[in-house]
VEXDREN-13044 format. One record per residue (C-alpha): residue in one letter; residue number from 1; x, y negated, z negated. Coordinates in nm, 2 decimals. Layout:
N
A NUM X Y Z
...
# end
This chain:
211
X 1 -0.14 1.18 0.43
X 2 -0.18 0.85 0.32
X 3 -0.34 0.81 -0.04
X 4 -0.50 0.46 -0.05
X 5 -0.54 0.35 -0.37
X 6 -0.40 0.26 -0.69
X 7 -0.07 0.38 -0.65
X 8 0.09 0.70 -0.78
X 9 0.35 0.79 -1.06
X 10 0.65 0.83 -0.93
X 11 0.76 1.03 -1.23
X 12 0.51 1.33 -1.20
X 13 0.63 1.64 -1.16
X 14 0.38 1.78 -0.97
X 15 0.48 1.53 -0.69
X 16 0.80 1.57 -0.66
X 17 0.96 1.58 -0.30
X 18 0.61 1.52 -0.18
X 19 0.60 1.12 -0.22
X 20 0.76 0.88 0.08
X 21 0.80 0.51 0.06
X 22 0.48 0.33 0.06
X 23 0.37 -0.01 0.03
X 24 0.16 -0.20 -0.26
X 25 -0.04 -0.47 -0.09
X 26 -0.23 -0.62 -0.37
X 27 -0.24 -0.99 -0.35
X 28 -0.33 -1.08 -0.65
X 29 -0.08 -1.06 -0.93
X 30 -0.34 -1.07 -1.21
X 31 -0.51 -0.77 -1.06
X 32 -0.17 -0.60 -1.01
X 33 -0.01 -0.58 -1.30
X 34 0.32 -0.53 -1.20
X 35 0.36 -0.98 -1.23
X 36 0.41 -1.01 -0.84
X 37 0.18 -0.97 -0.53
X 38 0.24 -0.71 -0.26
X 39 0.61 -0.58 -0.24
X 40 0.74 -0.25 -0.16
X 41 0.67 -0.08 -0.50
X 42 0.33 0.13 -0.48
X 43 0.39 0.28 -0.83
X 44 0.10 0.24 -1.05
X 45 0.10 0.00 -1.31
X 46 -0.27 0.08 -1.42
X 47 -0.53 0.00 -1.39
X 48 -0.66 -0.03 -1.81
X 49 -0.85 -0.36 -1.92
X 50 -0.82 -0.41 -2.29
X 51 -1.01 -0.65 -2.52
X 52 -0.75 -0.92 -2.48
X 53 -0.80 -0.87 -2.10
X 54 -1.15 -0.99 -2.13
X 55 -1.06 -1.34 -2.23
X 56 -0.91 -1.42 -1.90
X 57 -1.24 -1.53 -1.70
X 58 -1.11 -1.31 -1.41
X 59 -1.19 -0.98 -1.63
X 60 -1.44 -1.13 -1.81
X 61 -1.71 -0.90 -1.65
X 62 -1.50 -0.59 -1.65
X 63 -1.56 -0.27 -1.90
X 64 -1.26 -0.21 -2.18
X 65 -1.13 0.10 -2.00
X 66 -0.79 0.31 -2.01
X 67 -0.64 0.37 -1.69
X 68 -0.75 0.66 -1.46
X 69 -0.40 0.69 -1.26
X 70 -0.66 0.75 -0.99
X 71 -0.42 0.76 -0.69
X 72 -0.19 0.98 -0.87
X 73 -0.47 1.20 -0.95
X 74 -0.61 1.23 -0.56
X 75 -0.25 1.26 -0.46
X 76 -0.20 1.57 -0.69
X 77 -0.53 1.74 -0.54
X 78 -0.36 1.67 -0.18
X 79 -0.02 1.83 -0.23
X 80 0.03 1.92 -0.60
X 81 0.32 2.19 -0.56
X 82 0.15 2.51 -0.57
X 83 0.28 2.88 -0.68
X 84 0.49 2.72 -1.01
X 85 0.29 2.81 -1.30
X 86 0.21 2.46 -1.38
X 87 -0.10 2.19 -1.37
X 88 -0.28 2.18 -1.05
X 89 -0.22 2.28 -0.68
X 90 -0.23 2.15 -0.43
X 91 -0.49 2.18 -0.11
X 92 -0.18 2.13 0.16
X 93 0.15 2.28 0.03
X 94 0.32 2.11 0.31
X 95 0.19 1.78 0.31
X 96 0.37 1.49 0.24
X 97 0.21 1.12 0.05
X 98 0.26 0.79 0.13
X 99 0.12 0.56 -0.11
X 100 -0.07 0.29 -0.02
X 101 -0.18 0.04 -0.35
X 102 -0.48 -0.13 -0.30
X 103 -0.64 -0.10 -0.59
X 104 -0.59 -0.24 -0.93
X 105 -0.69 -0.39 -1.29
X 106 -1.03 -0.39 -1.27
X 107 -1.08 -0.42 -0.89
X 108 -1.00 -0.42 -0.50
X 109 -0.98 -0.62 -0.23
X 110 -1.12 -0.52 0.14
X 111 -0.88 -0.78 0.27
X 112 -0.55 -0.56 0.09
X 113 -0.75 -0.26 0.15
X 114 -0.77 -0.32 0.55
X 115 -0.43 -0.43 0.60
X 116 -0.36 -0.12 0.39
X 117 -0.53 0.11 0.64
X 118 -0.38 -0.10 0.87
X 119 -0.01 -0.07 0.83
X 120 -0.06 0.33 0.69
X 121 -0.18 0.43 1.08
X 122 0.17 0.21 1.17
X 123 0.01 -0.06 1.27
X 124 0.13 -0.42 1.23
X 125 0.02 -0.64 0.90
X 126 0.18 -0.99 0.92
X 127 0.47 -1.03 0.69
X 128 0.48 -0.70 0.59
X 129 0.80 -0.43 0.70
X 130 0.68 -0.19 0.98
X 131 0.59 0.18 0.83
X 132 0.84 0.42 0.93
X 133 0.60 0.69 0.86
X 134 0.23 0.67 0.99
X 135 0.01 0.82 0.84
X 136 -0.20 1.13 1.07
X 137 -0.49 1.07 0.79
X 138 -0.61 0.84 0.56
X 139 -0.74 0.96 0.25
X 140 -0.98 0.67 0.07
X 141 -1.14 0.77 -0.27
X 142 -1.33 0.46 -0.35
X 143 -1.54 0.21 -0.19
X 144 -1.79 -0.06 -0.25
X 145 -2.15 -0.11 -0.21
X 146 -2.15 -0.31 0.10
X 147 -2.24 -0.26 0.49
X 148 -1.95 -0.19 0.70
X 149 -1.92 -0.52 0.88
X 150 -1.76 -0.59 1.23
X 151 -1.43 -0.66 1.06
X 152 -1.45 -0.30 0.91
X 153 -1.56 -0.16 1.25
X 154 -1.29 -0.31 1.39
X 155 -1.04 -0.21 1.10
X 156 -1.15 0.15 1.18
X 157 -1.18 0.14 1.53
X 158 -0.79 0.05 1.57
X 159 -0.69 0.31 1.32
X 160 -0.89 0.58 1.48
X 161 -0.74 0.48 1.81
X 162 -0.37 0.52 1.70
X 163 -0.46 0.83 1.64
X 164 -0.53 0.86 1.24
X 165 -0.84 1.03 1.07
X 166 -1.00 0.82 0.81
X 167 -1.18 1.02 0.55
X 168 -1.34 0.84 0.25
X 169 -1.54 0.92 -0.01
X 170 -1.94 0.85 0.03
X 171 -1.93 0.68 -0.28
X 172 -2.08 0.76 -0.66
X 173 -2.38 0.51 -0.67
X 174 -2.63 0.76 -0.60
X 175 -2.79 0.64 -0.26
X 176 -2.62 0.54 0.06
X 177 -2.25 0.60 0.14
X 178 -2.02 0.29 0.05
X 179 -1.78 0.09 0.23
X 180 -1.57 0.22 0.43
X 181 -1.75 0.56 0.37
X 182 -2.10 0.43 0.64
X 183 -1.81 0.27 0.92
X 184 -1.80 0.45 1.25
X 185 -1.49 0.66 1.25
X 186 -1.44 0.77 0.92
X 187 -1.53 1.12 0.78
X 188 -1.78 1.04 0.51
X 189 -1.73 1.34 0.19
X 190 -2.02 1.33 -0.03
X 191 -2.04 1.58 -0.37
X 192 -2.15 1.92 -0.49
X 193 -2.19 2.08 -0.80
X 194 -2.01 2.41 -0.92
X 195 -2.40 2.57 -0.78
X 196 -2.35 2.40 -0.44
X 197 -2.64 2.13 -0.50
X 198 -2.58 1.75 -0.43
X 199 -2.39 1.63 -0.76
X 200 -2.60 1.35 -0.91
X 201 -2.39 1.04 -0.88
X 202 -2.34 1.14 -0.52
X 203 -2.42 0.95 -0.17
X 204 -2.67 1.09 0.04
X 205 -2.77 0.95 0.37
X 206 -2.70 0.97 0.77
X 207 -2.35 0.86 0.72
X 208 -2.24 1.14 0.51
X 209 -2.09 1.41 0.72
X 210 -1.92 1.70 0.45
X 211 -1.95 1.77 0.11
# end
């Protein structure tokens, strides 16, 4: 399964044996963290913006936050070892991660998340090492706002047809599913609460297909 997003933590011990090599394919080194743009690293760096952050006119807009180690976190409710008396477990006890980093500090790209999608069905990405492992689904907890354009049909079309599930999550804005949540060929997952009714920030809409 592979977890686009920010990156995991290497070091968690929930993880361990689960995580395969991935890829970090953010572009921009400001929004990385890590000083560099993509490379073969897709540990997490985090994703906080601090005070000082907000002087740089490419955060200025962005809330002070602490980081939310959201890939590690989507990873662990994927294949968190199970049966050990410790944290979470684990949905798949068999399942195996590769990382995929396309988010970071504040932000993500659709350009590093596509070519993410891209190269974790095995796919080719120009100047980027082939993926020994492909991926047989895509997990995608976030999104943005926007219409799912023929570049994202197109994205999803030629990950569905090397034989990859996309699932994504509808989104938390409230109203219609996000990008890539409302593209053709992706398995939309909108929210419930602990009584079964829609969660409020949810999606709703056509495009949703499970919750």
């Amino acid at each position: 399964v592979a977890v686009v997003d920010t990156g995991v933590r290497y070091d968690t011990p929930e993880l361990s044996g689960r995580l395969l090599a991935g890829y970090d394919f953010i572009s921009d080194s400001l929004t990385s963290g890590d000083g560099d743009g993509r490379d073969s690293d897709p540990s997490d760096m985090g994703d906080w913006v601090s005070q000082a952050d907000k002087s740089n006119s490419a955060f200025a807009e962005c809330p002070v936050a602490n980081s939310t180690w959201h890939g590690t976190f989507i990873a662990g409710q994927i294949a968190a070892l199970s049966n050990n008396k410790n944290a979470v477990a684990g949905a798949d006890w068999n399942a195996r991660i590769l990382p995929v980093r396309v988010s970071g500090k504040c932000r993500a790209y659709s350009s590093d998340l596509f070519d993410g999608m891209l190269w974790a069905a095995g796919l080719d990405v120009p100047a980027v090492p082939a993926n020994p492992n492909p991926a047989q689904v895509i997990n995608v907890s976030l999104g943005a706002p926007s219409e799912c354009g023929a570049l994202a049909q197109s994205v999803m079309a030629r990950v569905n047809a090397a034989g990859t599930l996309v699932v994504s999550s509808a989104g938390n804005g409230g109203a219609e599913a996000y990008l890539p949540a409302n593209c053709p060929n992706v398995i939309s997952v909108a929210a419930v609460d602990q009584d079964g009714t829609r969660a409020f920030y949810s999606a709703i809409g056509p495009s949703v297909h499970i919750a």
